[in-house]
Backbone as CSV, one residue per row, in Angstrom:
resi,resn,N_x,N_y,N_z,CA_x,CA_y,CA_z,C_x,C_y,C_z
1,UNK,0.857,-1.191,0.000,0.000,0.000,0.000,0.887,1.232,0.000
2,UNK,0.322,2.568,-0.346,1.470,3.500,-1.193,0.617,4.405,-0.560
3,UNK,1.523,5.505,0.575,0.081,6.753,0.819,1.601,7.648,1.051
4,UNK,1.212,9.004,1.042,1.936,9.819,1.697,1.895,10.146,3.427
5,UNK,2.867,10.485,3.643,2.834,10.077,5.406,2.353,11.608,5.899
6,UNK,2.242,11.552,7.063,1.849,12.876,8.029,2.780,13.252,9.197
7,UNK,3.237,14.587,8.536,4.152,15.093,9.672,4.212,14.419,11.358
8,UNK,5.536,14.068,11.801,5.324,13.740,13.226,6.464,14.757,13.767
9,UNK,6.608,14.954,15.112,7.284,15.728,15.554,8.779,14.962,15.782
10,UNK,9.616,15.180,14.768,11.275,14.611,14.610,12.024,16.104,14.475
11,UNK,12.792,16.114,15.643,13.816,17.173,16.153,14.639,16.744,15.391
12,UNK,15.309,15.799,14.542,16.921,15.950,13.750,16.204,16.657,12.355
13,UNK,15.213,16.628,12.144,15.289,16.899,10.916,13.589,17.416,10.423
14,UNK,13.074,18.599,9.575,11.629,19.410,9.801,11.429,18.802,8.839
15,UNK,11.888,17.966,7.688,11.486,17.580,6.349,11.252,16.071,6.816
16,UNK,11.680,15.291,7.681,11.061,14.050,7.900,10.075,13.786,8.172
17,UNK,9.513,12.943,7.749,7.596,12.509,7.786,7.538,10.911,7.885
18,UNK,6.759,10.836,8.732,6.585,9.089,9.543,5.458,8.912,9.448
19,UNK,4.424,7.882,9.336,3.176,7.495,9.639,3.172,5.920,10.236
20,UNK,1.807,5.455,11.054,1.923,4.159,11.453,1.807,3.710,9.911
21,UNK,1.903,2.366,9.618,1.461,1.669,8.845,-0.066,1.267,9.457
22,UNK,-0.609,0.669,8.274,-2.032,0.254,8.818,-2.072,-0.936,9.776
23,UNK,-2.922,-1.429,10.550,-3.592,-1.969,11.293,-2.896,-3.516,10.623
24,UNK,-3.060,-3.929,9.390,-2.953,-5.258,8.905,-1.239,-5.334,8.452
25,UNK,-0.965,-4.246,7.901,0.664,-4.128,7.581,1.761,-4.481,8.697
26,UNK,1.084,-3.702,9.685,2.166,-3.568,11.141,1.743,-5.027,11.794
27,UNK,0.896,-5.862,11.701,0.455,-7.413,12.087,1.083,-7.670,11.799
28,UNK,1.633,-7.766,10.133,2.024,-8.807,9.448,3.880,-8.641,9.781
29,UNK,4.288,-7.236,10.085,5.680,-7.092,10.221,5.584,-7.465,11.343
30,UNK,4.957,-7.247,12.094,5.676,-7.788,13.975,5.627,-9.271,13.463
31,UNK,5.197,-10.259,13.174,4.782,-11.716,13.101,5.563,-12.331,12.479
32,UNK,6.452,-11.199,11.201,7.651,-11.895,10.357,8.968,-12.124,11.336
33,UNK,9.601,-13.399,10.398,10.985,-13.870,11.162,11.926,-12.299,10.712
34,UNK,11.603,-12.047,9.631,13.306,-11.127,9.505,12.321,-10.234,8.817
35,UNK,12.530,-8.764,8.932,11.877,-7.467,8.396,13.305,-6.974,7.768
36,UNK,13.037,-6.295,6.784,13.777,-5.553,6.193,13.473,-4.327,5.762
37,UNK,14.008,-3.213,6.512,13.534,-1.813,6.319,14.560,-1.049,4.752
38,UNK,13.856,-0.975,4.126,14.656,-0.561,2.734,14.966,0.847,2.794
39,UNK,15.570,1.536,2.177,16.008,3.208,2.371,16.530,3.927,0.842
40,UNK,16.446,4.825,0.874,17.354,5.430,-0.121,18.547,6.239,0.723
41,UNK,19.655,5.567,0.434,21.046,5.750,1.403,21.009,7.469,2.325
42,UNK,20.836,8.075,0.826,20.990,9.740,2.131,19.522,10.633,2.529
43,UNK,18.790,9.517,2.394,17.628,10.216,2.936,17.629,10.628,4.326
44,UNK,17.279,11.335,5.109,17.337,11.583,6.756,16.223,10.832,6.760
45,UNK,15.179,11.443,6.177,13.876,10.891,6.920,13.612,9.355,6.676
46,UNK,14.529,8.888,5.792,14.342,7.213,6.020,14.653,6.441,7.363
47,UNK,16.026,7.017,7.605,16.891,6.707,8.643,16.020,7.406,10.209
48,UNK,15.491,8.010,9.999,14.266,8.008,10.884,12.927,7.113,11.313
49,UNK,12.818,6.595,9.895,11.923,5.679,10.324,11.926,4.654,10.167
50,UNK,13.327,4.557,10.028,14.096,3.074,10.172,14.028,2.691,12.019
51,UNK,14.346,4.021,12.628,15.092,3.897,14.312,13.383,3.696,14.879
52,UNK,12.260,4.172,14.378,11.309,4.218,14.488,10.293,2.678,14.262
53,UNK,10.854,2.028,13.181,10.361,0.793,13.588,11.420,-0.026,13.990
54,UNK,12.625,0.210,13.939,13.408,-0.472,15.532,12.865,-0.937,16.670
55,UNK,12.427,0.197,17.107,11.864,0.838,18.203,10.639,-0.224,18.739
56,UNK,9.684,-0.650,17.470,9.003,-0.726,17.785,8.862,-2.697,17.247
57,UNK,9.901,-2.822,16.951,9.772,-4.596,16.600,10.418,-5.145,17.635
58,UNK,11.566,-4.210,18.592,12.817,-4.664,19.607,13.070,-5.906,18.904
59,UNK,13.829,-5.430,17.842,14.650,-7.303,17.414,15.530,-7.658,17.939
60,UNK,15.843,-9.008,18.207,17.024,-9.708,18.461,18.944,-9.436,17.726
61,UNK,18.485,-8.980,16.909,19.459,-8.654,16.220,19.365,-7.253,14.997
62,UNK,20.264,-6.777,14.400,20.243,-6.219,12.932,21.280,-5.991,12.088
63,UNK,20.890,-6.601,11.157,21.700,-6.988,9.908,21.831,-5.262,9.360
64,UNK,23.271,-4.643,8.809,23.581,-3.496,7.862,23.987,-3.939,6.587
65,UNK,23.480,-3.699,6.028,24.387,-3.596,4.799,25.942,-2.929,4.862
66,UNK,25.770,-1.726,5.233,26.575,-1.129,5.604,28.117,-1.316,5.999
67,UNK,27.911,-2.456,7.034,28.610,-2.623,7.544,29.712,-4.556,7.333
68,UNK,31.010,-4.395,7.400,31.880,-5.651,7.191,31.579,-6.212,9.043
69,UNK,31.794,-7.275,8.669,31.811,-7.941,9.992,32.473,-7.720,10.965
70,UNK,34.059,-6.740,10.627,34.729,-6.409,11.800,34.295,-5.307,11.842
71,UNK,33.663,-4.217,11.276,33.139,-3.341,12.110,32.172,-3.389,12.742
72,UNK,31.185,-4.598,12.834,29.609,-4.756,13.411,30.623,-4.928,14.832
73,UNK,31.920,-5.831,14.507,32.330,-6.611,16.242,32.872,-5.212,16.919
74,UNK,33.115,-4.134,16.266,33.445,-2.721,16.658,32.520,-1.937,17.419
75,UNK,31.460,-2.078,16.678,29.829,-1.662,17.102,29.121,-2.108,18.595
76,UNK,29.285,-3.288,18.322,29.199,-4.518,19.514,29.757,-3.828,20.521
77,UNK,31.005,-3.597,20.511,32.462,-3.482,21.375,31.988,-2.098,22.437
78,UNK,31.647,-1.523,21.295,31.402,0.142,21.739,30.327,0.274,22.707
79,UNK,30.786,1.050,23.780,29.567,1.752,24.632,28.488,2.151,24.109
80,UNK,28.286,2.782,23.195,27.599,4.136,22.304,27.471,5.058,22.762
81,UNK,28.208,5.370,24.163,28.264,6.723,24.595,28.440,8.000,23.693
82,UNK,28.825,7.725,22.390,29.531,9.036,21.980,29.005,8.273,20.262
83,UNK,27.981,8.541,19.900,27.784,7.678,18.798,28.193,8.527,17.803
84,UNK,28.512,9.900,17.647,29.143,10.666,16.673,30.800,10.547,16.264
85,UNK,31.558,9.653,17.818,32.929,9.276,17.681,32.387,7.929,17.012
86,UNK,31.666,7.220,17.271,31.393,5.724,17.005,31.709,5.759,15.088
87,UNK,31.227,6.523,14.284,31.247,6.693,13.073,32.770,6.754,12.521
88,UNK,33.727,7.451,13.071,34.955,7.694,12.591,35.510,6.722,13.006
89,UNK,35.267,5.712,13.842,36.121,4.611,14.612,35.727,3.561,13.905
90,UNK,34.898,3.791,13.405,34.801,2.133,12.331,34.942,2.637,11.117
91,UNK,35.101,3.535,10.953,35.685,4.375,9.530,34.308,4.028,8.253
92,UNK,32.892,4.758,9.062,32.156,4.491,8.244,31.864,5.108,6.297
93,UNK,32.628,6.699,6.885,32.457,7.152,5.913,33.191,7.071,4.752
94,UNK,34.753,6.432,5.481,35.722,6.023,4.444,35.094,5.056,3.723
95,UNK,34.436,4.611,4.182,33.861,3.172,3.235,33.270,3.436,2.400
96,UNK,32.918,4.993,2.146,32.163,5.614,0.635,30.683,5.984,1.286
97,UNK,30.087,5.569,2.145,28.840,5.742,2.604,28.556,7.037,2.975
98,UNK,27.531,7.577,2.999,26.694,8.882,3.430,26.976,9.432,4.784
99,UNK,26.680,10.310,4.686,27.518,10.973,6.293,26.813,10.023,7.771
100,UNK,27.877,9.229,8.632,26.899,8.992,9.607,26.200,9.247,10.443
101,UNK,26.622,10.466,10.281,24.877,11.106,11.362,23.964,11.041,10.639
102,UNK,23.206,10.635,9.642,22.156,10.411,8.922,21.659,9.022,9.425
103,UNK,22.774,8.489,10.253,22.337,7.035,10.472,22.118,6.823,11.934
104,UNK,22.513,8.332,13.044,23.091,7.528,14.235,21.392,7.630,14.989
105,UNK,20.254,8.094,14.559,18.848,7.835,15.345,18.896,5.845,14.879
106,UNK,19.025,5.212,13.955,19.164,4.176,14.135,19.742,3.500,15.033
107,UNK,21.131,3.793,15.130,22.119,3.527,16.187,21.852,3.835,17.534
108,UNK,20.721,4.840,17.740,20.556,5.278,18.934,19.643,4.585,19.290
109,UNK,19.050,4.086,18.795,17.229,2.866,18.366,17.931,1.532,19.159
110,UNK,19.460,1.204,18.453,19.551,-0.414,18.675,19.805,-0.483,20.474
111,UNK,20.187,0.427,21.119,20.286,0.199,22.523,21.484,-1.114,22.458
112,UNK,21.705,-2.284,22.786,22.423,-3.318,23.254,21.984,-4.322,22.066
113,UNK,21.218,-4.477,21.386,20.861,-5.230,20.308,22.234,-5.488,19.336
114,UNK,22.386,-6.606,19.233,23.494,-7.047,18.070,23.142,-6.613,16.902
115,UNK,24.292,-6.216,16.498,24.700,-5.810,15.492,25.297,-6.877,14.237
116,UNK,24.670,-6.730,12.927,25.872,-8.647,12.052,26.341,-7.564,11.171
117,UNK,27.282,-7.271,10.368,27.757,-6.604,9.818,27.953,-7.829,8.166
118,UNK,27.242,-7.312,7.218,26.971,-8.697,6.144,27.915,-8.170,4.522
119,UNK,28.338,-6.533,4.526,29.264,-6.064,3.682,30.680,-7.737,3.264
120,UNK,30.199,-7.508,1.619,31.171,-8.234,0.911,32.715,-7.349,0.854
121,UNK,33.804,-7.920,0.896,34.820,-7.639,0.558,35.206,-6.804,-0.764
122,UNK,35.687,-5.265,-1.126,35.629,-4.867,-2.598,36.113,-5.794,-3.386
123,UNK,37.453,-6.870,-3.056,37.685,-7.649,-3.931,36.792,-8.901,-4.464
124,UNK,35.755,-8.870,-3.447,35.089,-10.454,-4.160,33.791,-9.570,-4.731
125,UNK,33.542,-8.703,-4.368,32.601,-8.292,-5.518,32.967,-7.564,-6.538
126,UNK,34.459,-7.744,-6.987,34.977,-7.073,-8.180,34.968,-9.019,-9.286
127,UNK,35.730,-9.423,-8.056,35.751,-11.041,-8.464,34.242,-11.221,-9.192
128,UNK,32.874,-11.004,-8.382,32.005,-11.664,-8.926,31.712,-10.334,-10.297
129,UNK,31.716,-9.636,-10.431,31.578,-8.713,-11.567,32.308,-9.083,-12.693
130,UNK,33.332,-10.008,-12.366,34.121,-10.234,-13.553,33.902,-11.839,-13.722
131,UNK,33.103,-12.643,-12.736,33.490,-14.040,-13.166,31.752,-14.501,-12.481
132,UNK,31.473,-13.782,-12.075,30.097,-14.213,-11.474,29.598,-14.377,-10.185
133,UNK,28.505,-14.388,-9.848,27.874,-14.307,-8.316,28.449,-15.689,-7.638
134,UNK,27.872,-16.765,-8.542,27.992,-18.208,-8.291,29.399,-18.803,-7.993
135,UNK,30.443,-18.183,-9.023,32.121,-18.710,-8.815,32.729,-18.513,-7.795
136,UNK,31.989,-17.023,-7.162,32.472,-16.479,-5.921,31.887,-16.403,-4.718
137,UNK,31.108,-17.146,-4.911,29.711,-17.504,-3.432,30.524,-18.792,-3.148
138,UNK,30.676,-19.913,-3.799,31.177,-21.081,-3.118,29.892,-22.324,-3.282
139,UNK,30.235,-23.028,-2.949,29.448,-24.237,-2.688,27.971,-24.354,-2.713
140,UNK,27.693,-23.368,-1.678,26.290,-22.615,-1.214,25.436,-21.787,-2.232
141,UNK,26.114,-21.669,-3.495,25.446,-20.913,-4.397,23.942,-21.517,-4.734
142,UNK,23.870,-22.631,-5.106,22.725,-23.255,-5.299,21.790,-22.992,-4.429
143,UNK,22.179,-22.713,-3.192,21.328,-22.492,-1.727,20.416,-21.343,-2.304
144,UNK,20.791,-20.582,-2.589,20.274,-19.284,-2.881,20.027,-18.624,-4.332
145,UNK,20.073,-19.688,-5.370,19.578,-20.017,-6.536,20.536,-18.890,-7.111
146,UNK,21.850,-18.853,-7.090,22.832,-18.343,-8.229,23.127,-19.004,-9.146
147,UNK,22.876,-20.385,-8.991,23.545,-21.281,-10.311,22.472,-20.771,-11.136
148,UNK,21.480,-20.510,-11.087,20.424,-20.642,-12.070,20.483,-19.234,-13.055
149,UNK,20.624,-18.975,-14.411,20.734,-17.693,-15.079,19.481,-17.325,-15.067
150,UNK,19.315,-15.456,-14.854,18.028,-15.052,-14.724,17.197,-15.484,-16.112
151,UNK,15.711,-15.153,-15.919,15.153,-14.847,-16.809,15.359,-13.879,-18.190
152,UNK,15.979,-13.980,-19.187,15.968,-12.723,-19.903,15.242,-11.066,-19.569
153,UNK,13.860,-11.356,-19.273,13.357,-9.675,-19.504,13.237,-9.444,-17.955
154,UNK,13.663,-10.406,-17.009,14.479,-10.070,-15.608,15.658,-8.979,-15.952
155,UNK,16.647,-10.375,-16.613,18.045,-9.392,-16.486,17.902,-8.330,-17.516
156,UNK,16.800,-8.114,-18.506,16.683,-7.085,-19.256,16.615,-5.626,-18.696
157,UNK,15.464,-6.172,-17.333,15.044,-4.595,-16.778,16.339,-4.409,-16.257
158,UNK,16.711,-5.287,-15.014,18.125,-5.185,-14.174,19.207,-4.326,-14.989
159,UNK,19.355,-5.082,-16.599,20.288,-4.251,-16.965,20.006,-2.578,-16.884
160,UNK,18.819,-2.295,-17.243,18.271,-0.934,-17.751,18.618,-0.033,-16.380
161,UNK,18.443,-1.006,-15.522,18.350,-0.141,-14.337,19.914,0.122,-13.618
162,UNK,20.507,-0.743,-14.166,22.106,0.009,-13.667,22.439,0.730,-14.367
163,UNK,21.957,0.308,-16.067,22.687,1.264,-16.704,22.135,2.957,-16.653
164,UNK,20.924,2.979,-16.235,20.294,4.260,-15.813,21.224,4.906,-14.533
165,UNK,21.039,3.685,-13.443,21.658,4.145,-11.945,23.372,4.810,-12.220
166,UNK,23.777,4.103,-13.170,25.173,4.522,-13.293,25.336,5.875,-14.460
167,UNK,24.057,6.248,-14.535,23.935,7.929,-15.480,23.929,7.537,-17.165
168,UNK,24.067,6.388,-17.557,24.213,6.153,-18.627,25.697,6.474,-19.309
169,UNK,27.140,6.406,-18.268,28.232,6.689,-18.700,28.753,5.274,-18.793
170,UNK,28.548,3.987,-18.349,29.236,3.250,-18.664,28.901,2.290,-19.773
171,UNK,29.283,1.526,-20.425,29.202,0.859,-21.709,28.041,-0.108,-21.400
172,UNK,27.156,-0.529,-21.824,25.817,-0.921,-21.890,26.182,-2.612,-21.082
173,UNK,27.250,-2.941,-21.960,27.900,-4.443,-22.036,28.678,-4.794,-20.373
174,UNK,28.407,-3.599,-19.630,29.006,-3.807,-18.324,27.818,-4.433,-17.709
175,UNK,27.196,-4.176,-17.863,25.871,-3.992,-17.139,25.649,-5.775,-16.650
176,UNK,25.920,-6.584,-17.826,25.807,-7.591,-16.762,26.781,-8.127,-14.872
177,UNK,27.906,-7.830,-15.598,28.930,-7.830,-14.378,28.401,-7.259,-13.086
178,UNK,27.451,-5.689,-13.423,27.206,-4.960,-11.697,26.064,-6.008,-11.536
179,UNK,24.671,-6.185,-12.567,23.997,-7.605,-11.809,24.369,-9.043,-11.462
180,UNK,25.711,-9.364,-11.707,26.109,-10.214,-11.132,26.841,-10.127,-9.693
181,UNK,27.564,-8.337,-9.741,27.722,-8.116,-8.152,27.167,-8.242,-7.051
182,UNK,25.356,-7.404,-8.309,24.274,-7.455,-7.188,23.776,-8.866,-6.694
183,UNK,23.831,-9.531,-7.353,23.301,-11.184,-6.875,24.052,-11.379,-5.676
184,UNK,25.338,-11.749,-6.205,26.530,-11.325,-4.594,25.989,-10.767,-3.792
185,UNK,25.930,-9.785,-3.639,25.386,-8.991,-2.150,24.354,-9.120,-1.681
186,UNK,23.417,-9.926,-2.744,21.791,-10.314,-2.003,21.935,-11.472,-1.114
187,UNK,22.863,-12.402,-2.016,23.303,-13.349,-1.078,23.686,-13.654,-0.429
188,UNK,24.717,-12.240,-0.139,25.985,-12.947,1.178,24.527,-12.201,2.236
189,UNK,23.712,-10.976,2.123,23.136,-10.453,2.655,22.258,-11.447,3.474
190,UNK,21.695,-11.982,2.574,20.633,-13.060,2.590,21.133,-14.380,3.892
191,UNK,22.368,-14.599,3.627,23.169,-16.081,4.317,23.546,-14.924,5.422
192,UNK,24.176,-13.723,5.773,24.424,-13.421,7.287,22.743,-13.532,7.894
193,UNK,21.818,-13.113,7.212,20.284,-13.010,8.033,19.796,-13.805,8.722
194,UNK,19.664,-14.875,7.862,19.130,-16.707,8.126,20.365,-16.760,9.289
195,UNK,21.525,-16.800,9.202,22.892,-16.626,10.525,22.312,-16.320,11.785
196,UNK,21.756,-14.643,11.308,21.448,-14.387,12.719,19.948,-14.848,13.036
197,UNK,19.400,-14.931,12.247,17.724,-15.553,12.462,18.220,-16.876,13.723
198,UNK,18.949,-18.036,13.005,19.187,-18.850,13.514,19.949,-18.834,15.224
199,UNK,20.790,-18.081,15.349,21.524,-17.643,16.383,20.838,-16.939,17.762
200,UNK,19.719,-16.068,17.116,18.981,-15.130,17.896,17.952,-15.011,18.009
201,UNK,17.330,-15.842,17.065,16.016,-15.901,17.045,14.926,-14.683,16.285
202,UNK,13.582,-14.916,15.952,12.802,-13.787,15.429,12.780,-12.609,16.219
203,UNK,12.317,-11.425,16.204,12.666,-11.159,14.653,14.054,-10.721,14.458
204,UNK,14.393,-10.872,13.489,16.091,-9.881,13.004,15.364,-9.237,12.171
205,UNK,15.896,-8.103,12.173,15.794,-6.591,11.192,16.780,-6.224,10.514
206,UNK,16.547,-6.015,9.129,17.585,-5.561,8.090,17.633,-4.548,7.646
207,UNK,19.166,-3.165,7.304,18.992,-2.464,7.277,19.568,-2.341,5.677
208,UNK,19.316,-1.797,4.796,19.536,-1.726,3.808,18.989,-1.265,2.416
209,UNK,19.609,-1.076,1.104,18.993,0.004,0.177,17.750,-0.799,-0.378
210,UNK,16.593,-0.123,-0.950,15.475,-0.483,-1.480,15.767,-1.874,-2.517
211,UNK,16.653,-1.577,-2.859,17.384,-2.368,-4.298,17.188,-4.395,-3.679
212,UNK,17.931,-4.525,-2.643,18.299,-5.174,-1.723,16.889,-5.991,-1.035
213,UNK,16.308,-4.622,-0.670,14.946,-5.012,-0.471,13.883,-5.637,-0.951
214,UNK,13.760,-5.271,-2.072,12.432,-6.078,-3.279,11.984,-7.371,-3.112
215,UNK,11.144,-7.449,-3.283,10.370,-8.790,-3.390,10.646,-10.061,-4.185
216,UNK,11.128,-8.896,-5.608,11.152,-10.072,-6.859,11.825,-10.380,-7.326
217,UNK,12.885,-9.538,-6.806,14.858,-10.372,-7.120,15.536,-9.530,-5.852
218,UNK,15.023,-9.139,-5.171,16.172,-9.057,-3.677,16.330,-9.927,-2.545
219,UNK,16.831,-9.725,-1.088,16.700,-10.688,-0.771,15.489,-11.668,-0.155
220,UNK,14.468,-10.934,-0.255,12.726,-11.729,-0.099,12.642,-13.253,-0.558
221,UNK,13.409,-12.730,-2.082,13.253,-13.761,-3.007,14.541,-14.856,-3.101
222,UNK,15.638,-14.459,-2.511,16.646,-15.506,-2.581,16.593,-16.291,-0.911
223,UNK,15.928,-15.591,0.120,15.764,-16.187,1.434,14.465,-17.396,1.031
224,UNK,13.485,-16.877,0.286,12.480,-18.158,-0.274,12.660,-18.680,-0.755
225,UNK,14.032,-18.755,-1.622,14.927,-19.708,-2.136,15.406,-20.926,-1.026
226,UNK,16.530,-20.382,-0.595,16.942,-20.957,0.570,16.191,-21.176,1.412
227,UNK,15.755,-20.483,2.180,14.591,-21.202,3.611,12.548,-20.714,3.246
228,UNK,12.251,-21.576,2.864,10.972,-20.908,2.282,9.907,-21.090,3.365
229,UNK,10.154,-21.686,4.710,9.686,-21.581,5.836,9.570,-19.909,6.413
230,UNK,10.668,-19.915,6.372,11.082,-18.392,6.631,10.284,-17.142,6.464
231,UNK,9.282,-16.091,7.166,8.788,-14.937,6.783,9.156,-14.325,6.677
232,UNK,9.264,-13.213,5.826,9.976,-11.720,5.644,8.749,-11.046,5.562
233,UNK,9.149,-9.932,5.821,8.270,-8.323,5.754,9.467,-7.533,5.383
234,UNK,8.769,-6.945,3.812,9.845,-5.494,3.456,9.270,-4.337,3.407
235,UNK,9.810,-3.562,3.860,8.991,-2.574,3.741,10.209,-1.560,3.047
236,UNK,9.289,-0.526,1.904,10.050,0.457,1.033,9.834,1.442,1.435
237,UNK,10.890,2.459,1.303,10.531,3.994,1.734,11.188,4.565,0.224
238,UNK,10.276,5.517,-0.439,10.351,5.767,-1.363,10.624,7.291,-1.067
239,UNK,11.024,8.100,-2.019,10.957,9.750,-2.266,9.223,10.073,-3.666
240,UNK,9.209,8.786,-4.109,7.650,10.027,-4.966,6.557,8.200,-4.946
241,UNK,5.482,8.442,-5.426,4.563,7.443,-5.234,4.655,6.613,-6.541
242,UNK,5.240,4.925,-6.132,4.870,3.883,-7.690,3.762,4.034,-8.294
243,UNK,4.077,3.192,-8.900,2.850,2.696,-10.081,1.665,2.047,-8.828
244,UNK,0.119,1.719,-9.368,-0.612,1.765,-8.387,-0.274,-0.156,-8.105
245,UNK,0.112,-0.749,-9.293,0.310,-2.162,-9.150,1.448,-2.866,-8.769
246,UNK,1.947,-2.057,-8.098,3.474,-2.052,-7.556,3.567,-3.397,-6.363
247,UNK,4.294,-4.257,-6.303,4.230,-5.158,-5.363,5.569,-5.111,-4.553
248,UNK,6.427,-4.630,-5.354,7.933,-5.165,-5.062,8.078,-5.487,-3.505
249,UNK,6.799,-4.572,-2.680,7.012,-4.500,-1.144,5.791,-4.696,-0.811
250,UNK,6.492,-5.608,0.509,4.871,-5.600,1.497,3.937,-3.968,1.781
251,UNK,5.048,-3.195,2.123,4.117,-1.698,2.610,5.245,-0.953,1.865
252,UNK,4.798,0.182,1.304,5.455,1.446,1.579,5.220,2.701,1.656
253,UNK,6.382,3.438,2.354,5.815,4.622,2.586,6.934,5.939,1.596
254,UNK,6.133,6.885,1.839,6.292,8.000,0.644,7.139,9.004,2.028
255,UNK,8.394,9.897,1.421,9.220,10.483,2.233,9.607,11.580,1.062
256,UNK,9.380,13.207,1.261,9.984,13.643,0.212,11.420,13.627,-0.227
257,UNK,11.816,14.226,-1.388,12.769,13.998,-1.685,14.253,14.631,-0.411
258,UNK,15.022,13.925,-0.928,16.194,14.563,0.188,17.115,15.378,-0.971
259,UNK,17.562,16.832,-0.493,18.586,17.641,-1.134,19.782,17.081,-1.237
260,UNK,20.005,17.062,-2.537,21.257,16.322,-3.353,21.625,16.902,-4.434
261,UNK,23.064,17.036,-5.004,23.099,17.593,-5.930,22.388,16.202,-7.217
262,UNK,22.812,16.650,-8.339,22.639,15.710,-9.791,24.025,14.839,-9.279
263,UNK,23.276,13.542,-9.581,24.740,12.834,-9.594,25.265,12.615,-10.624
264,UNK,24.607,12.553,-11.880,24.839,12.982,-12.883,25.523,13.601,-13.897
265,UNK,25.797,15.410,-12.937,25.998,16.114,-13.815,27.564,16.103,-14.092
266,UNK,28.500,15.294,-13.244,29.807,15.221,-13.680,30.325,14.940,-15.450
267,UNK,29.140,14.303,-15.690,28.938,13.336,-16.998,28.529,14.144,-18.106
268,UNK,28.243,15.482,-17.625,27.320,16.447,-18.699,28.514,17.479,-19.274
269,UNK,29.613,17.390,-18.485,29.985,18.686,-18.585,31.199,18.885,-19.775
């Protein structure tokens, strides 16, 4: 379901907007084994209502994208007394990511809750870009249905959509390699979750980009691969409203846009 939300009173930020989900949406997420809150990386107001249904599932655990495994054991480690030092000490931003104070109402959400940190290595997802999801997953690939080549007008859109996401500067013919990265990262994503599902029990909460999130090739769909016992709830936070037949997500909600330059315009000039 697709609505625009209604102002709530959030002190980090006057442009963030939260709403409950409905009555049957918020059932169905408390009741799932693993939720996955989707985002667009520098939104504030996502990362708001990310800490916001934190808050309100108290999971056992949460999975980042974000984050490599030795910095989750960093995270862990840390008091959070000082969650604005916490960012430079695991060297979040070196890692290319969005400023972390956009992230630390999350961080301030998890209280003592574990942290899994599920980030692939740059070299094995350069590995799988050049040789495949499956060569570089291991054994377990089948687990999570990499052996299998997509559908054509699957990997058709997929292609369209990196080659859009990447501004239309790189050569058309790349385009399979970044969806073979992306398979990679659904999966390793996918195998730390079921990890901590197993370890900690329901629910675990996942933090990560919309992309990641989807229903119909993210990790929804490679965890129903692998464990089809398993419930998920995704929920999308978008910047403008889908199409009305939009499924990719159990719920989502509408957040205006966040100020950014063109990422683009390097490419124009």
């Amino acid at each position: 379901m697709i609505r625009f939300l209604f102002p709530l009173m959030l002190a980090l930020t006057s442009a963030a907007q939260a709403a409950d989900l409905t009555r049957a949406e918020r059932d169905r997420m408390l009741a799932a084994d693993i939720v996955l809150l989707g985002e667009i990386h520098d939104n504030p107001a996502h990362h708001l209502i990310q800490a916001e249904m934190i808050e309100a599932l108290e999971p056992t655990a949460v999975v980042f994208e974000m984050l490599s495994p030795a910095q989750a054991a960093e995270v862990n480690a840390d008091d959070k007394s000082n969650l604005t030092a916490l960012g430079a000490k695991i060297g979040w931003e070196a890692a290319g990511w969005p400023p972390f104070s956009l992230y630390v109402p999350i961080f301030a959400a998890l209280g003592d809750t574990p942290v899994i940190g599920a980030a692939s290595p740059r070299a094995e997802i350069r590995a799988a870009f050049q040789g495949g999801a499956a060569a570089v997953f291991g054994l377990d690939a089948a687990t999570f249905g990499l052996h299998t080549p997509l559908p054509d007008p699957e990997r058709e859109a997929r292609a369209e959509m990196q080659f859009e996401a990447h501004c239309r500067a790189m050569p058309r013919d790349m385009m399979g390699g970044m969806i073979e990265a992306q398979r990679l990262r659904d999966a390793r994503f996918s195998a730390a979750t079921l990890e901590a599902l197993a370890r900690f029990g329901p629910p675990v909460a996942v933090i990560t980009g919309n992309g990641h999130a989807r229903r119909d090739w993210g990790m929804p769909a490679l965890i129903a691969t692998a464990a089809p016992e398993v419930t998920v709830f995704a929920l999308g936070l978008l910047e403008a409203p889908a199409a009305p037949d939009d499924d990719r997500f159990d719920a989502t909600l509408i957040t205006p846009p966040a100020e950014r330059d063109d990422p683009c315009a390097a490419f124009s000039n």
